[in-house]
C-alpha positions as CSV (number, residue, x, y, z in Angstrom):
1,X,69.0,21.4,-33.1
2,X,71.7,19.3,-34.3
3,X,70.7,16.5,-31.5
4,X,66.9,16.6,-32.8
5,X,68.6,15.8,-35.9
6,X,70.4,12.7,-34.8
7,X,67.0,11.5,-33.1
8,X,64.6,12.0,-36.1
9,X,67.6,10.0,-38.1
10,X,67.5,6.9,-35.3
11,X,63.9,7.3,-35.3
12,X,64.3,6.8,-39.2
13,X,66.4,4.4,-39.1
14,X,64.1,2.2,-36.2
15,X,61.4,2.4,-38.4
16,X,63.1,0.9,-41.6
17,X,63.8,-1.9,-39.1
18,X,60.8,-2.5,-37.5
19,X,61.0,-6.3,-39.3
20,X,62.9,-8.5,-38.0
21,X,62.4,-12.0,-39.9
22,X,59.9,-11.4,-42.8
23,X,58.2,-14.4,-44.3
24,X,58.1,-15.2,-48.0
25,X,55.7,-17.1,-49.8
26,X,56.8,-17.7,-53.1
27,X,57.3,-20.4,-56.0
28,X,59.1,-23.8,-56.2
29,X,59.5,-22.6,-60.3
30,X,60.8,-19.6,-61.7
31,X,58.2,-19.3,-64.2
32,X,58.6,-18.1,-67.8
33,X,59.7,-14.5,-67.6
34,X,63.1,-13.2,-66.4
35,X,61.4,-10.7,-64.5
36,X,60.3,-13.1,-61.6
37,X,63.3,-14.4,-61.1
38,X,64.7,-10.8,-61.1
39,X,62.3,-9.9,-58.4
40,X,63.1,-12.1,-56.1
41,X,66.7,-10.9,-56.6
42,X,65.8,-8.0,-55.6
43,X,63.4,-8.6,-52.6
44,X,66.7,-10.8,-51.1
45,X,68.9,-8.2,-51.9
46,X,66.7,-5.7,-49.6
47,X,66.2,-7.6,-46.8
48,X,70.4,-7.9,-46.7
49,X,70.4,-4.3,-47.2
50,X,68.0,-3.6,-43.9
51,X,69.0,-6.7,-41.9
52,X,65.9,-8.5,-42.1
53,X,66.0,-12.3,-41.4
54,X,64.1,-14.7,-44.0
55,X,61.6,-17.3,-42.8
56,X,60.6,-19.4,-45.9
57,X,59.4,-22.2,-47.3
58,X,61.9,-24.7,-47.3
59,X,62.4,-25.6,-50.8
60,X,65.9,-24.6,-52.3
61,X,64.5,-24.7,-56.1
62,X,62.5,-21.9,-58.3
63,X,62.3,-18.8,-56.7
64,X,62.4,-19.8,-53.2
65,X,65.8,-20.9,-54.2
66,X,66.7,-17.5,-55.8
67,X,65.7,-15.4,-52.7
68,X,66.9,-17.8,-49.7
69,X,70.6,-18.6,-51.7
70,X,70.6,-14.2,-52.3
71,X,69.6,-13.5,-48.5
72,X,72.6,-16.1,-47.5
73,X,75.1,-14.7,-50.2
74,X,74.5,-11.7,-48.4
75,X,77.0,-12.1,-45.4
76,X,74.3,-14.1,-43.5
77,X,75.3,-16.6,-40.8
78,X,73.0,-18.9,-40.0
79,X,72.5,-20.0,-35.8
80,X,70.5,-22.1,-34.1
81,X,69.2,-25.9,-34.3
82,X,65.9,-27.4,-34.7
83,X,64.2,-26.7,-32.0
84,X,65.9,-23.5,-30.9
85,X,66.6,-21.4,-34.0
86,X,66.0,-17.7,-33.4
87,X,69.5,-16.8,-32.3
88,X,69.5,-13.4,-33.8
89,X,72.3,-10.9,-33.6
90,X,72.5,-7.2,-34.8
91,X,74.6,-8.4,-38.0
92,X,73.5,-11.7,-38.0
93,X,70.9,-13.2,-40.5
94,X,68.9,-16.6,-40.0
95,X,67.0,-18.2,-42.5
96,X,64.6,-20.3,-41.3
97,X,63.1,-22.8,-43.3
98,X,60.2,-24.8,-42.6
99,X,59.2,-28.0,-44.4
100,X,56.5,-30.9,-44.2
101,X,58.6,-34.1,-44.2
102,X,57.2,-35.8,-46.9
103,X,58.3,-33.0,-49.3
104,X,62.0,-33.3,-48.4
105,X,62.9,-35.4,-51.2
106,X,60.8,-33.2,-53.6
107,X,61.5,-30.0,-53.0
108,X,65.2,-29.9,-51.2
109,X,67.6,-30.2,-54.1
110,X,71.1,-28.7,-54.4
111,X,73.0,-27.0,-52.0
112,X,71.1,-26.5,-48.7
113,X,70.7,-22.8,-47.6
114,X,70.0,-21.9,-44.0
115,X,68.8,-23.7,-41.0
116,X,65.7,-26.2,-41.8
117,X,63.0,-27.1,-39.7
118,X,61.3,-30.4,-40.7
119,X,57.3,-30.3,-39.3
120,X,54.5,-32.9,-39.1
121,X,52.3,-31.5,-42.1
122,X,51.2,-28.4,-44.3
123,X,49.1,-27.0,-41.7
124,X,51.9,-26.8,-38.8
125,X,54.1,-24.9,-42.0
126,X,51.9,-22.2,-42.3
127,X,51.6,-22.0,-38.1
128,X,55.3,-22.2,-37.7
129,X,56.5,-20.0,-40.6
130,X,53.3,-17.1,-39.0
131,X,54.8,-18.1,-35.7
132,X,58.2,-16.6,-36.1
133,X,57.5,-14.0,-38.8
134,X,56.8,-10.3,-38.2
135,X,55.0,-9.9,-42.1
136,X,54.7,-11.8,-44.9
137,X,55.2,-11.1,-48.4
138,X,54.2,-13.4,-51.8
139,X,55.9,-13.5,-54.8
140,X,54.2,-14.9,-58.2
141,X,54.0,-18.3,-57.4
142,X,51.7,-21.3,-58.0
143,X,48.4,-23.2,-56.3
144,X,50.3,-23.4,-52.6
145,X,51.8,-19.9,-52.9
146,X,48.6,-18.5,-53.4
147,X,46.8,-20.8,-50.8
148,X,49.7,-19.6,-47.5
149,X,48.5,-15.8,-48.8
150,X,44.9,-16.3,-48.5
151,X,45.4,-18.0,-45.4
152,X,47.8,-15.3,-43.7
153,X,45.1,-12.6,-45.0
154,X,42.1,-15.1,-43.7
155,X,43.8,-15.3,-40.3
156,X,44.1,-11.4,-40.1
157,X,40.4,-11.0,-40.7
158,X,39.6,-13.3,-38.2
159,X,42.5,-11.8,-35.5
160,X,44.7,-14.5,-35.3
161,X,47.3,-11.8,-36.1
162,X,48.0,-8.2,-37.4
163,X,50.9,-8.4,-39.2
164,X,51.3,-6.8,-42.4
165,X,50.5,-8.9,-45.7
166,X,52.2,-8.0,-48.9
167,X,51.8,-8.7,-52.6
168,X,54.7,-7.9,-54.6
169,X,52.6,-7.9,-58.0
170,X,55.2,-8.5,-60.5
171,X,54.3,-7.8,-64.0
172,X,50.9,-7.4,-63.0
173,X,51.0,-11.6,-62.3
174,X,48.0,-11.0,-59.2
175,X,46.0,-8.6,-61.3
176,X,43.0,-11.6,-61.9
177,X,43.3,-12.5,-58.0
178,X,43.3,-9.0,-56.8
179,X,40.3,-8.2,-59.1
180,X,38.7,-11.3,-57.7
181,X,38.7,-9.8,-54.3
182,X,37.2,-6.4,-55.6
183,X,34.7,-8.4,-57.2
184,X,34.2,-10.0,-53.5
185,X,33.7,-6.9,-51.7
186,X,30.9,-5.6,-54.5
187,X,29.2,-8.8,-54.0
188,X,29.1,-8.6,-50.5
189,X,31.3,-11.5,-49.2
190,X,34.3,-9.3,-48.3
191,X,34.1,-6.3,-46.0
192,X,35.7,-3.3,-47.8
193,X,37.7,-2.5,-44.5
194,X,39.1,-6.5,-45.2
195,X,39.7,-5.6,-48.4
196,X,42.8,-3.5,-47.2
197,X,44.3,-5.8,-45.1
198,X,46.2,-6.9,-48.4
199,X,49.1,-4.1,-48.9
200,X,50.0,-4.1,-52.4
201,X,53.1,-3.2,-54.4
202,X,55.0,-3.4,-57.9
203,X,58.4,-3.2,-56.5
204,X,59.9,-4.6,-53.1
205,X,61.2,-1.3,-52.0
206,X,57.6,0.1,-52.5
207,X,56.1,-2.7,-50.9
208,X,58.2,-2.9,-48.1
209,X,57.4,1.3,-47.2
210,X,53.9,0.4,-47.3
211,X,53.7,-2.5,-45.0
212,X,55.8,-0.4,-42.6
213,X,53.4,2.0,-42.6
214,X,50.5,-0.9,-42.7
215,X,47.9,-0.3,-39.6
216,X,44.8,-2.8,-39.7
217,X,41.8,-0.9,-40.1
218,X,39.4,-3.9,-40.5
219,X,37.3,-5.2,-37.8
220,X,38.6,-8.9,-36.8
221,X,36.0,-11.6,-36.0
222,X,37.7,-12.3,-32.3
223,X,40.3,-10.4,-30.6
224,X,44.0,-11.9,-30.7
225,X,44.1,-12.5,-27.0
226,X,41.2,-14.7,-27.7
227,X,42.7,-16.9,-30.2
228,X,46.2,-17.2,-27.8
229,X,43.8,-18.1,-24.6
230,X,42.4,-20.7,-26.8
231,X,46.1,-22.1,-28.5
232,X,47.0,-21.7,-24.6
233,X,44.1,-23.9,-23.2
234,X,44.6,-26.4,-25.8
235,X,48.6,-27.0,-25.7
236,X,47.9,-27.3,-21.7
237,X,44.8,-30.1,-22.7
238,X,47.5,-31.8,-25.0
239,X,49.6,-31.9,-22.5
240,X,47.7,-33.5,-19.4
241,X,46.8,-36.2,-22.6
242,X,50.3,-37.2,-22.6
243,X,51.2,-37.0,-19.0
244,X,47.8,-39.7,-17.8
């Protein structure tokens, strides 16, 4: 009895961890309420808590700034160099930041927090950041916030991937967008199975128990293996380019 115990308790305890590196998509502002500052205080505090590694957007301003610089306060250690940065031990956090080059000088300021990753352009951002992430999770945020969420939730649709995607609805600030999708699905543009590929929360700790329980029960447009054939195929392409 007592060693059934101890297994349901690892079991527990597996399944709070089953994110390694979780990717946030959140603000270069903190807006004009203290709460969204204050929940991004608490999102970095949890993912110290449960050992999960942060894979963000570079910047080290607004609330990106309040969640990477709390997730680093947090006893993290940061390993690994540009082009080999998952070096990931059991009490080891990484923060890995990704970052078009022409936005260094806008949206690195003050003290830089964790290891960055400089890339070509926006596009490569959103593949790298997907790349090394096991979920993702927006905070309130503006126009490019908003644009990496619907893109993460565009790509599940279509099968790129099936990791969970997260709102953490502060104060109610994706209430319009969320009833924008409902409005899509009663129009007939969005699939009602799509419409839960979006896991939806008012507090990280709730939001983070949903998405581990998150299983995709839409129907993607291709299969994943499709989409990594074709990334496959064209990466070898690239590469007979360069070598003729």
């Amino acid at each position: 009895m007592e060693g059934e115990q101890v297994i349901l308790k690892s079991t527990a305890n597996e399944q709070r961890r089953r994110f390694k590196r979780i990717c946030v998509f959140c603000g270069s502002r903190v807006g004009y309420k203290s709460v969204f500052g204050d929940a991004a205080l608490e999102l970095g505090k949890l993912l110290v808590e449960r050992k999960i590694d942060l894979v963000y957007g570079g910047g080290s301003v607004g609330l990106m700034g309040l969640i990477s610089q709390t997730v680093f306060n947090g006893g993290c250690h940061v390993l690994g160099t540009k082009t080999n940065l998952i070096l990931v031990f059991f009490s080891v956090f990484v923060l890995y930041r990704v970052i078009p080059k022409a936005l260094l000088p806008h949206e690195i300021s003050g003290e830089t927090v964790g290891q960055l990753k400089t890339v070509a352009d926006m596009h490569q951002r959103k593949s790298e950041m997907e790349k090394h992430a096991d979920a993702f999770i927006a905070l309130p945020g503006g126009y490019g916030t908003m644009e990496e969420l619907l893109e993460m939730i565009t790509w599940s649709q279509l099968g790129i991937h099936d990791k969970p995607v997260g709102v953490l609805n502060v104060d109610g600030y994706y209430n319009s967008l969320l009833d924008l999708f409902d409005k899509g699905v009663d129009e007939g543009f969005i699939d009602s199975s799509a419409r839960h590929i979006l896991v939806i929360a008012n507090t990280a700790e709730d939001l983070l128990k949903k998405m581990e329980d998150y299983e995709p029960v839409h129907d993607k447009v291709a299969p994943r293996q499709s989409w990594e054939e074709d990334l496959l195929l064209e990466s070898t392409q690239s590469g007979e380019a360069l070598g003729s």
